[in-house]
C-alpha positions in Angstrom: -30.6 -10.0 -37.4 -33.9 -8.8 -35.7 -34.8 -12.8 -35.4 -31.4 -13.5 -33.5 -31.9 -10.9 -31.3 -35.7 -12.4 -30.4 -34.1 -15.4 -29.9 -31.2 -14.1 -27.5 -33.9 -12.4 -25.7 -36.3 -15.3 -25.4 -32.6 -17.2 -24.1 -32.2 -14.6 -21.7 -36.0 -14.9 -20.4 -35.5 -18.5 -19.8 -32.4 -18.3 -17.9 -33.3 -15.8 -15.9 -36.6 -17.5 -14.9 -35.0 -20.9 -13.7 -31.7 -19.8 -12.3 -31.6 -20.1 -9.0 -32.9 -17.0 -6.6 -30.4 -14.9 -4.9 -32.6 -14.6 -2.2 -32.6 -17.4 0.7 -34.5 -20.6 -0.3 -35.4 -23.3 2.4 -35.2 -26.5 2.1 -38.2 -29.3 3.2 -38.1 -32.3 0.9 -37.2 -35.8 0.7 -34.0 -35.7 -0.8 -32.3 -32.3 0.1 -29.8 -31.4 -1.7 -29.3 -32.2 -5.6 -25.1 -32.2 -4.7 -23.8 -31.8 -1.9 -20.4 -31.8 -2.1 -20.2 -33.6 1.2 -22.7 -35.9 3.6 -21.8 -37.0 7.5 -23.9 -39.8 7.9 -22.5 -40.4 11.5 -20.9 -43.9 10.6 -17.7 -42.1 9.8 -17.1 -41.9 14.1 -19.5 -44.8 15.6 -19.7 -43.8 19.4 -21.1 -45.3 22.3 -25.1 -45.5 23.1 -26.1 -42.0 24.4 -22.5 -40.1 24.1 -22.9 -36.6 24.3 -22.0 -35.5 21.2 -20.0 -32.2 20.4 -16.7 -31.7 18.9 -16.6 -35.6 17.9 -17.1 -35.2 14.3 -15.1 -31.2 14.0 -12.5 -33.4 11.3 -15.8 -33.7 9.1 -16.9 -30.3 9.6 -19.2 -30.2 11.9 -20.0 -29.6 16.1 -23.0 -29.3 18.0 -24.2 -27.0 20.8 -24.7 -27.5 23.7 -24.8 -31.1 22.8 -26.7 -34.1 20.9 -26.5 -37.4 22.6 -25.4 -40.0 19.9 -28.3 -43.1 19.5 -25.7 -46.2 18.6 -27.8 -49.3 17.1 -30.6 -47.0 15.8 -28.9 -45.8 12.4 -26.7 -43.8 14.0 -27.8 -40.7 14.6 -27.7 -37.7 16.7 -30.9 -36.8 18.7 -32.0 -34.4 22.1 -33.1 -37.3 23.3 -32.4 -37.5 27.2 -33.0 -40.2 29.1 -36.0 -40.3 31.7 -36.6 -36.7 30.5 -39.8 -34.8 29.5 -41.1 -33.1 27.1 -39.4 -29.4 28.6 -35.9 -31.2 28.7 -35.9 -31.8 25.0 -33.3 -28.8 24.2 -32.7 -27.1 21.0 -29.4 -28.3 18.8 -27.1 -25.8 17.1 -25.3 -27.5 14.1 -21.9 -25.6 13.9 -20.1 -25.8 10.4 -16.0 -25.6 11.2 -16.5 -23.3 7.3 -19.5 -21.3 6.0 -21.5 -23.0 3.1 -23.6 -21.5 0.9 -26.0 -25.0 1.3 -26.8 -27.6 3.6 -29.5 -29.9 4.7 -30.0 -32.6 6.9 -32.7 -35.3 7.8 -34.6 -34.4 10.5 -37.5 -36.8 11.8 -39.9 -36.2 15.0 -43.4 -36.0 15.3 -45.7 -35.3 12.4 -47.9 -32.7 14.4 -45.1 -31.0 15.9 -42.9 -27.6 14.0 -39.6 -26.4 14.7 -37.4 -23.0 13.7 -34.7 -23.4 11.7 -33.0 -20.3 12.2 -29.2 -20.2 9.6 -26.7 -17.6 10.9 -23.3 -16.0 10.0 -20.8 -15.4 12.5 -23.3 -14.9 15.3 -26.2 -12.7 13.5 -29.5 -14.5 12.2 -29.2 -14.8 8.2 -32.5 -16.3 7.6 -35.2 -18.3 9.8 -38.3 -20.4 8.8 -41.4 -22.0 11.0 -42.1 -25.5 9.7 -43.9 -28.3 9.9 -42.0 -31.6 10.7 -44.1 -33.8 8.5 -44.4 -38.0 8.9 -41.8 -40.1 7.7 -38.0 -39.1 7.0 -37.9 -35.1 5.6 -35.0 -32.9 4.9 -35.1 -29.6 6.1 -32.1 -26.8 5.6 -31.1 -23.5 3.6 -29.3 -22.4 -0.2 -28.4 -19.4 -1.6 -27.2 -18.1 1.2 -23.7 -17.5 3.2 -24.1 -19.3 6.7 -22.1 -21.3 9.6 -24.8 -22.4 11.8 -28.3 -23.4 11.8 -29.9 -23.7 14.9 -33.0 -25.9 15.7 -35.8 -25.6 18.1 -38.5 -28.0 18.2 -41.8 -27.3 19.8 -44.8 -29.5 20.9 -48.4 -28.9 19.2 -50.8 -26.6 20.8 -52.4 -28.1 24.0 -50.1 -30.8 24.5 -49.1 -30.8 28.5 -46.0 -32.9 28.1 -44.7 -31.6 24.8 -44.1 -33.6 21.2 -40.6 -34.3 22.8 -42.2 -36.5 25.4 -43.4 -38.7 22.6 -41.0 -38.6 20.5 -37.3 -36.3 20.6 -35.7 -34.8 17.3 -33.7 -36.9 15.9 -30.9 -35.6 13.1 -29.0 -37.4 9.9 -27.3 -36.8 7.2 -25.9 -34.0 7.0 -25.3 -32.3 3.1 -23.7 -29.2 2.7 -21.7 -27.6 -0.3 -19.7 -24.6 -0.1 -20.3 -23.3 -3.6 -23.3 -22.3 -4.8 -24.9 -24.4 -7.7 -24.4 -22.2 -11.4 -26.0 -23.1 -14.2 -23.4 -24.6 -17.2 -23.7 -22.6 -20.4 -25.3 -24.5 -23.0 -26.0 -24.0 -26.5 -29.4 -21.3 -27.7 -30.5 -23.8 -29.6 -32.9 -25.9 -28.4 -32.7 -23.6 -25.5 -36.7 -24.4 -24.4 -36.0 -28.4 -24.2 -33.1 -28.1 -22.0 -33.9 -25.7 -19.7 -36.1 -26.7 -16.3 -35.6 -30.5 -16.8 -35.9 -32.6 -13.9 -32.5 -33.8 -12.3 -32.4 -37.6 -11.5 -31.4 -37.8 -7.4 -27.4 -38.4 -6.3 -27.9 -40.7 -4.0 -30.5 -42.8 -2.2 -31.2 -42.0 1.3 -30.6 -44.3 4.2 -33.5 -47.0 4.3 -35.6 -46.6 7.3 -39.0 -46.9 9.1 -39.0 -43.5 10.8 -42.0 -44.6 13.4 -40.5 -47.5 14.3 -37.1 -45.5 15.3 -38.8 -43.1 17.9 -40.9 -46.0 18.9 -37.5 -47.6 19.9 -36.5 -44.8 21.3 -39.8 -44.0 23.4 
């Protein structure tokens, strides 16, 4: 009896130390979510070159504020981008979900030596907010284990740079993952409770194939 009850201990040691944290966790990898139970790539609703997008894609669950103009031909994606403008003009993008999710995380590519806030919020007060890097190459960014309906982005231009990163390049946004229940771990058996437990999980999907560079350098 006194072994079992090592063992259920040990058991309850594991689980305890890789369930996930009920505090806020954010999100900057390559891959973002493990399963989202959705993903708006923006091929859903193809619009023309440089629509202002808002309320366009509110059927998939999502609207932006004040606006993202929508960059046809270059994958398909949403982006401050403004035409002629400098770096001041590039604005910050609120991503509005039409229902609060628990997770969500979206590719978000701009220069490598320029940081953003990503700020997540439930009807209207800040939940959580992180400082980040925007790193080279195509990076997901976002938030899990937390309740939210918005997640607002402001991008900002390294230190000492007159024009702004957004002069160089503007923030450009893609697929967008979000679930709306949080991920629980499946009982499984105490046996053989060490091997099973904090295993890596093989990806869902692939993400879109492109040369990030060579977008914004399109776009420049």
């Amino acid at each position: 009896m006194k072994n079992l009850i090592s063992a259920a201990t040990v058991a309850s040691a594991v689980l305890l130390s890789c369930a996930p944290s009920a505090h806020a966790a954010f999100i900057q990898n390559g891959t973002g979510l493990i399963s989202p139970t959705s993903v708006i790539t923006f091929d859903e609703i193809v619009l023309p070159y440089l629509t202002q997008v808002s309320t366009q894609y509110s059927s998939l669950g999502i609207a932006f504020s004040p606006f993202g103009y929508y960059l046809a031909g270059l994958n398909n994606t949403i982006s401050n981008f403004i035409p002629n403008g400098y770096g001041g003009d590039r604005f910050a993008m609120d991503m509005n979900f039409t229902n609060s999710v628990t997770e969500a995380a979206f590719q978000a590519i701009g220069p490598g030596d320029a940081t953003a806030t990503f700020t997540a919020y439930l009807g209207g007060n800040p939940v959580e907010s992180v400082y980040a890097a925007l790193t080279q190459g195509v990076s997901y960014y976002g938030f899990e284990g937390i309740t939210f309906d918005r997640i607002s982005i402001s991008p900002y231009a390294p230190s000492g740079d007159p024009f702004g990163a957004g002069w160089r390049s503007p923030l450009i946004l893609d697929n967008i993952q979000r679930s709306s229940q949080a991920q629980v771990p499946a009982p499984i058996p105490l046996l053989g409770v060490g091997a099973a437990f904090c295993y890596s999980r093989k990806l869902r999907k692939r993400i879109k194939t492109r040369n990030a560079l060579e977008v914004m350098s399109a776009i420049g």
